[in-house]
C-alpha positions as CSV (number, residue, x, y, z in Angstrom):
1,X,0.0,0.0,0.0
2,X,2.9,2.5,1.2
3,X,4.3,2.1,-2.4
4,X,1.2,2.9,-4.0
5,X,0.7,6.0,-1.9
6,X,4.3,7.2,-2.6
7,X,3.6,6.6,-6.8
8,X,0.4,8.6,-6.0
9,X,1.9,11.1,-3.9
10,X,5.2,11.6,-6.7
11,X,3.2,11.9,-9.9
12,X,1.1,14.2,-7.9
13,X,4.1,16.4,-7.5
14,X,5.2,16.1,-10.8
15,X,1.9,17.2,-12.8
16,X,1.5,19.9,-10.1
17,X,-2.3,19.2,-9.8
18,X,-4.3,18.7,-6.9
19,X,-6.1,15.9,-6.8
20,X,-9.2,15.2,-4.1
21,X,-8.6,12.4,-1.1
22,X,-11.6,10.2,-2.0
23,X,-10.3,9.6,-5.9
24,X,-6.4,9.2,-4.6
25,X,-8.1,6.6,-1.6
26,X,-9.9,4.8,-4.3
27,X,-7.4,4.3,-6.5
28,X,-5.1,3.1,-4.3
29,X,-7.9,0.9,-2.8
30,X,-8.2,2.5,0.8
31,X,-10.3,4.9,2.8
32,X,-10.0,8.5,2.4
33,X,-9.0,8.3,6.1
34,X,-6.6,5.7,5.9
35,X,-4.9,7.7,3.6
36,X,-4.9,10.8,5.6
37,X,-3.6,9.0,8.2
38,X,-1.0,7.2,6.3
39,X,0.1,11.0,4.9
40,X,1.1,11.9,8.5
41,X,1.9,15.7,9.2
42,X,1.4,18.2,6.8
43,X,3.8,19.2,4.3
44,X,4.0,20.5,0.8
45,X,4.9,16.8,-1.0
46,X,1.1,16.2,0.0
47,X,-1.1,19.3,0.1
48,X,-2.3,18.4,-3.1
49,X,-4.4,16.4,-1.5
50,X,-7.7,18.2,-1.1
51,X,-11.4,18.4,0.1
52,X,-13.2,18.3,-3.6
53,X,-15.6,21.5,-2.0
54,X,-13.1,23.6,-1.1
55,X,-10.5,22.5,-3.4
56,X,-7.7,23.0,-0.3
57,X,-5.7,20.6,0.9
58,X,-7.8,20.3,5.1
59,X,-5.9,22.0,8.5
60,X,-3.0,23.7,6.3
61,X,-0.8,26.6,6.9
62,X,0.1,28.9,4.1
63,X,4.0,27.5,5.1
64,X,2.8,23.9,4.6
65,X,1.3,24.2,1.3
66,X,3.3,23.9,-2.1
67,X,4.2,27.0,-3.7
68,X,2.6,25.8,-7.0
69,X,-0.8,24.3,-5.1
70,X,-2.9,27.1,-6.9
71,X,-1.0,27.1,-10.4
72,X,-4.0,25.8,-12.1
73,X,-7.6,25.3,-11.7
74,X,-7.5,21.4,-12.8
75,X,-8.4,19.0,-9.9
76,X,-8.2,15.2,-10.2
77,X,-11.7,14.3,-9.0
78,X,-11.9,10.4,-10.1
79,X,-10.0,7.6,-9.5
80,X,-9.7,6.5,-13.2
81,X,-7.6,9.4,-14.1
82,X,-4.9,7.8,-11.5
83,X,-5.6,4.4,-12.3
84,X,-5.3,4.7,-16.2
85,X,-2.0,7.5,-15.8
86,X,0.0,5.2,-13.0
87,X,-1.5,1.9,-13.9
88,X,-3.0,0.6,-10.4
């Protein structure tokens, strides 16, 4: 699971788009909030992790979110997108 989370969690980072916790969960084939959980403290590497209403990664600090976070109005909102880009 851990190595799923940390393809997830790099490709994230390198397309620089945020991408909502239920679709990233269900790809990887946990809860939403196993996955928080598994994320641990926050930190840039996972703020693109967000609430799909707000479109913010949840309990961040202006510090702990990535400098790019707002770079573009695309949001991964299903977990096909990941499945069919990373192959899970």
């Amino acid at each position: 699971m851990q190595e799923k989370i940390t393809l997830v969690v790099d490709y994230l980072n390198k397309v620089k788009t945020r991408c909502t916790f239920s679709a990233a969960a269900e790809a990887i084939g946990i809860t939403p909030q196993a996955l928080k959980k598994q994320l641990g403290d926050p930190r840039p590497e996972v703020s693109w992790f967000v609430s799909p209403s707000s479109g913010d990664p949840m309990r961040y600090s202006d510090s702990e979110k990535h400098p790019e976070l707002y770079r573009t109005t695309r949001m991964i909102t299903s977990s096909k997108v990941l499945i069919r880009n990373l192959d899970l």
